[in-house]
N, C-alpha and C positions, 0 to 999 in steps of 0.2 A: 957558085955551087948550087943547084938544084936540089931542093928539099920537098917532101912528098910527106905532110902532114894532114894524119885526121883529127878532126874535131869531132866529140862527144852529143852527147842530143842538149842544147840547150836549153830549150821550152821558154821559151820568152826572158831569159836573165841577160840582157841586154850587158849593164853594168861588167856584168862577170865575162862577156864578149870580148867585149872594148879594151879591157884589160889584158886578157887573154891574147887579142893582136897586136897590142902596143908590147910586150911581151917578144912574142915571134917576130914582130918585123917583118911581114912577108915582102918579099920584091917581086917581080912581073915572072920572073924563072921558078918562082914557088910553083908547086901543088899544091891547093887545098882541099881536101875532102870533110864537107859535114856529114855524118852519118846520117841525119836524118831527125824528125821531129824538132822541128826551132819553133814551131809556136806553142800554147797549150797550157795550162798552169800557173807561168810565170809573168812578172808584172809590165812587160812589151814587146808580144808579140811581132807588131807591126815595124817596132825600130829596130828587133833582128832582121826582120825580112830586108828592110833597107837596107841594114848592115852587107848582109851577103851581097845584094844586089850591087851596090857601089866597091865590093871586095873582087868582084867580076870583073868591074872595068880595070881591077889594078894588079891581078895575078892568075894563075889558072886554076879558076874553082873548078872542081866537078861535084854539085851538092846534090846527095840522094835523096828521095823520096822515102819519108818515113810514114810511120800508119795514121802519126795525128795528120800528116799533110793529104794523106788520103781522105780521114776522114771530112777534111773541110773542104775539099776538092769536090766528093760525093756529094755535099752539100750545095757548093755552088752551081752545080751541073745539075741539081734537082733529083738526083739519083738517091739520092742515102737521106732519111729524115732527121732534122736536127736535133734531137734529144740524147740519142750519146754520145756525139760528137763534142754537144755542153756539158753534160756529166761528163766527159773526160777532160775537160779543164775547157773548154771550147770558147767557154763564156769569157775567160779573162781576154783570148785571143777576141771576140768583139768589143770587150769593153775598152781594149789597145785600139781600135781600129775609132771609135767614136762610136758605134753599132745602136740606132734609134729604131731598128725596124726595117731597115731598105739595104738589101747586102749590095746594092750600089757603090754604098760604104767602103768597099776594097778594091783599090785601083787596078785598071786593067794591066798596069803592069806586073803588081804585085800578083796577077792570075796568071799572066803569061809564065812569071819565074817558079810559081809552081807547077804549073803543066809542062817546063822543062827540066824538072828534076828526075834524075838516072836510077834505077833501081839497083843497080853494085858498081864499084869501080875496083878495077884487075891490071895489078903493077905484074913484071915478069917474076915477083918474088911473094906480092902478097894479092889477097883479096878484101875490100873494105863491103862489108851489108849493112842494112839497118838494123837485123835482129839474126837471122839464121839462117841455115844453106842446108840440102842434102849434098851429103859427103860423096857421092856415087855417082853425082849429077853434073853437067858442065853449066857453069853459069847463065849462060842466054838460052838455056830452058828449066832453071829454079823453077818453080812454082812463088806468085807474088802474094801469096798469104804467109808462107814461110819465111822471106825473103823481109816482112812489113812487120809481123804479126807474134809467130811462134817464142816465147823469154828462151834461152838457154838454160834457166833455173826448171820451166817445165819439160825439155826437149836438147837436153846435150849432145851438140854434133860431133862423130868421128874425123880424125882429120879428112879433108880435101883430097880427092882423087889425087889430084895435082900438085900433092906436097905445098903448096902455098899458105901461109901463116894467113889465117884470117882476123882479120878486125871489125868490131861492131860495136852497137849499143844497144837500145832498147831495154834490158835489162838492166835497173839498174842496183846497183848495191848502196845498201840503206846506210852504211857507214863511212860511205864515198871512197871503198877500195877501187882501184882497176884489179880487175879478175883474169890472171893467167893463169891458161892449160899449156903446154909443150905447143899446141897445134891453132890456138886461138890468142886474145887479149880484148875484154871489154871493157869499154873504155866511156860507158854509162856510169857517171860519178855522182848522180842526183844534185845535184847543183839548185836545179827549183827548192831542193826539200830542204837546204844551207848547208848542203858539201861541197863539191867542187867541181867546176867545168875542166874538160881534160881534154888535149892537145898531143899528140903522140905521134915525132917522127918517127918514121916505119924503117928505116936502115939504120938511124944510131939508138934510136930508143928512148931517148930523150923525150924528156914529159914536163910541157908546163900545166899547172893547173892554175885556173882563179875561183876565187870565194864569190856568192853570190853579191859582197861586198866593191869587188875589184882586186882584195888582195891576193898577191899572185906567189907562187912558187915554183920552181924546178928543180931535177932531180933525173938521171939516167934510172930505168928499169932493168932490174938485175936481169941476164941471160938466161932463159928456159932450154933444158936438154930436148933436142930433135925429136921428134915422134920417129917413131920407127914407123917404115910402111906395111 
């Protein structure tokens, strides 16, 4: 049976990954969706990145482009100056990588797997973003500031044209809830800050979480009443 799981923004909690897929068990018939942002803050940037990259060779990931991977993207491309890409946690992501001065430092492969990451991914029943969507708009013309950038706390979306339940992160909640509306679920659990990394299959609902530790848990989330259109 084919399951179609998203993953939460990690930010470098490696530990709490690891756990988290020993956990699920994904087999080669999985879907994986990361939301986005897996470096940044947290204390291994670089052995997430691997992480996802060898989860590639073993199930179908589709891992989206979040705004910290923007930001270090802009960086390596010489386009975006490095000063708030480090103010936003950027620095632990070089000091993960070995970072002496020469962004050399980051293999070309680990640039390749960012420059292939997808900005939403669209099942026939949901939509997964990194942060937000207009509700009016079809996906493959969002706007990618909205899409990267916008929290749901500053900018709450109306449901989707398209009736589709969306899922996201970026916003995270400081007490490691997952945040359900009838029409959304985010699943931004702060995990960097020692809450919890979050795992959410999207047809039974089912939620693993891990501690920045490894300790793991799950639990079905309770059914939301339909949005009216």
């Amino acid at each position: 049976m084919t399951r179609t799981i998203a993953i939460g923004d990690i930010h470098g909690c490696l530990t709490a990954l690891d756990a988290l897929l020993a956990a699920i068990e994904p087999t080669a018939q999985d879907v994986l969706i990361p939301v986005g942002d897996y470096i940044d803050r947290g204390p291994d940037s670089k052995g997430v990145i691997d992480r996802l990259m060898e989860l590639k060779e073993k199930t179908k990931l589709f891992a989206l482009l979040g705004n910290h991977e923007e930001m270090m993207l802009g960086v390596l491309d010489r386009k975006r100056e490095p000063f708030a890409w480090l103010n936003h946690g950027g620095h632990k992501t070089m000091e993960s990588y070995g970072f002496e001065g020469d962004l050399s430092v980051i293999p070309a492969s680990h640039r390749a797997f960012l420059e292939s990451l997808l900005p939403y991914y669209e099942t026939p029943t949901h939509i997964v973003v990194h942060a937000n969507y207009d509700p009016q708009m079809r996906m493959e013309n969002q706007p990618p500031d909205l899409l990267r950038w916008v929290k749901i706390s500053h900018q709450t979306p109306k449901p989707h044209f398209s009736g589709k339940h969306v899922v996201m992160g970026h916003t995270h909640h400081p007490e490691g809830q997952i945040v359900q509306l009838p029409h959304l679920t985010c699943i931004d659990t702060f995990c960097y800050g020692g809450k919890w990394l979050t795992a959410l299959e999207l047809e039974s609902q089912h939620v693993w979480q891990s501690s920045p530790e490894g300790e793991v848990r799950e639990f079905d989330l309770e059914p939301m009443p339909t949005p009216a259109n």
